[in-house]
N, C-alpha and C positions, 0 to 999 in steps of 0.2 A: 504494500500500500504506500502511497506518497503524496505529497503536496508540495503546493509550491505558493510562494510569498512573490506579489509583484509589484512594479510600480505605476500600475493602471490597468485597467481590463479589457485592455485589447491590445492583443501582442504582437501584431506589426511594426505599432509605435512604441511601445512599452517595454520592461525587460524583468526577468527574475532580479528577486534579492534575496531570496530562500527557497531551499529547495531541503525536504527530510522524507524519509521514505524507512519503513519497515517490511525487515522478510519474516513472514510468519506462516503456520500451519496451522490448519481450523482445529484442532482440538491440542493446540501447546498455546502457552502463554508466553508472552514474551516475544523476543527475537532479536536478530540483529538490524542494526540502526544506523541510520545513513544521515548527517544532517551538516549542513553549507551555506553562510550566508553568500551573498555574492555582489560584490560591486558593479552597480547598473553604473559605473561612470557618469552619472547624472546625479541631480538635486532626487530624494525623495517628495514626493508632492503632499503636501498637506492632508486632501482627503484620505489617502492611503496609508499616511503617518498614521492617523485617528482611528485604520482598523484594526495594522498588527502592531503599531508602534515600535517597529524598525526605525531609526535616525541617519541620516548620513556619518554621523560619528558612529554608529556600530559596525558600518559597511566600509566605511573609507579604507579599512587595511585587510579588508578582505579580497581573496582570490579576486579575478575575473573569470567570467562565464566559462570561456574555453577548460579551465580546468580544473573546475568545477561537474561541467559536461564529462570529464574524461572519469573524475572518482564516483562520479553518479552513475555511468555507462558498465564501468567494472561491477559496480556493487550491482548492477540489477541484471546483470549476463544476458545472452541473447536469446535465453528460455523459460524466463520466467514471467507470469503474468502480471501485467501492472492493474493495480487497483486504486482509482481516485473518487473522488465524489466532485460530481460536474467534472467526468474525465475530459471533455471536450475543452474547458476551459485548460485547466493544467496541460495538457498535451500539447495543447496551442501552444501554449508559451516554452515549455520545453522543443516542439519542433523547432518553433523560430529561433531559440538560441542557436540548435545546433546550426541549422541553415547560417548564420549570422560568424558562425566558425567558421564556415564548411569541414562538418564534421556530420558524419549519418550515427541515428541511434540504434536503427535493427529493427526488427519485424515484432516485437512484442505485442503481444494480444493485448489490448485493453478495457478492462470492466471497470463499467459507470455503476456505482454507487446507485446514485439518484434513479438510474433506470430501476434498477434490481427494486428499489423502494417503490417505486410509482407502480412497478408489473404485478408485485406481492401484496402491497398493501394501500390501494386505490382510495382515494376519498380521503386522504392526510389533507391537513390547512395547508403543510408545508413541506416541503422536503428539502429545507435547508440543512447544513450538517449539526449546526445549533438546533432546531427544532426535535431533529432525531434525537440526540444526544440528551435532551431535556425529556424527551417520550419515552425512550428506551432506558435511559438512565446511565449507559456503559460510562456518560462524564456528566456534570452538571451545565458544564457549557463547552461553545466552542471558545478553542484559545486562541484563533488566527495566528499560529506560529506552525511552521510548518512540520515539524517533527513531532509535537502535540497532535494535531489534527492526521495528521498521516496514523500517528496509534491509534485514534479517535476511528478513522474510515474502517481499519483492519477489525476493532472492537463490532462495528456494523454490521461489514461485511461477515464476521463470523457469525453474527445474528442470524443473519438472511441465508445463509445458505444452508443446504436440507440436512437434516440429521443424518449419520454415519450410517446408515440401513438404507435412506433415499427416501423415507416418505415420511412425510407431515415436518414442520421444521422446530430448532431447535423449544427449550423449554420457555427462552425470552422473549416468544410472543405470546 
């Protein structure tokens, strides 16, 4: 599972400042952890200070993207499933970076969170990761940091998906 931390929400113009990602298995707790701020070489902008509360002084002496790209690419190998909540969005912004390297990231499959929620459990008010988070309980909130919220998706994701026999799903619904 992974997230990412940006400097606006469309990533043509915009750029990562964090990216944190866990490998985990549906019935282990825990796992290993991947987490990176990253210097957009640019001002952070006000409204996006206000969500995750990244500064320009926490990024200034961090990596740049390129390699960043390269310890994120390692940790997630060329076979393993990525899991995001609003994968569409995250993905974006990770394509564009690598594009912005020219560097490729691999054919990894990727699962939407949000889908998985709207397919299973139809008629929610919300299917934000806060909203889930506060319905299901695995946190009390979301932390918009990206290595929080990355453990926050996999906590989810282990919800939703079907008990180890294949029918009816786990006990946290």
């Amino acid at each position: 599972a992974f997230d990412t931390e940006t400097t606006g929400l469309w990533a043509p113009v915009n750029r990562l400042v964090e990216i944190g990602a866990v490998k985990f298995e549906l019935d282990v707790e825990g796992g290993e952890t991947f987490q990176s701020l990253i210097n957009p070489e640019r001002s952070m902008p006000l409204d996006v200070l206000n969500v995750h509360g990244i500064t320009d002084a926490m990024v200034a002496d961090a990596p740049l993207a390129p390699a960043v790209l390269e310890q994120f690419r390692e940790f997630c190998g060329s076979d393993t499933v990525l899991i995001a909540h609003n994968a569409p969005f995250d993905i974006s912004f990770v394509g564009s970076e690598f594009n912005r390297a020219g560097m490729e990231f691999g054919d990894n499959i990727v699962v939407d969170t949000v889908d998985i929620f709207r397919r299973t459990m139809p008629g929610l008010m919300s299917y934000s990761l806060e909203a889930l988070a506060r319905r299901f309980h695995p946190a009390p909130s979301q932390e918009h940091r990206a290595l929080a919220d990355a453990r926050l998706v996999a906590q989810l994701f282990r919800m939703a998906a079907p008990a180890p026999d294949g029918v009816g799903k786990k006990e946290a619904w």
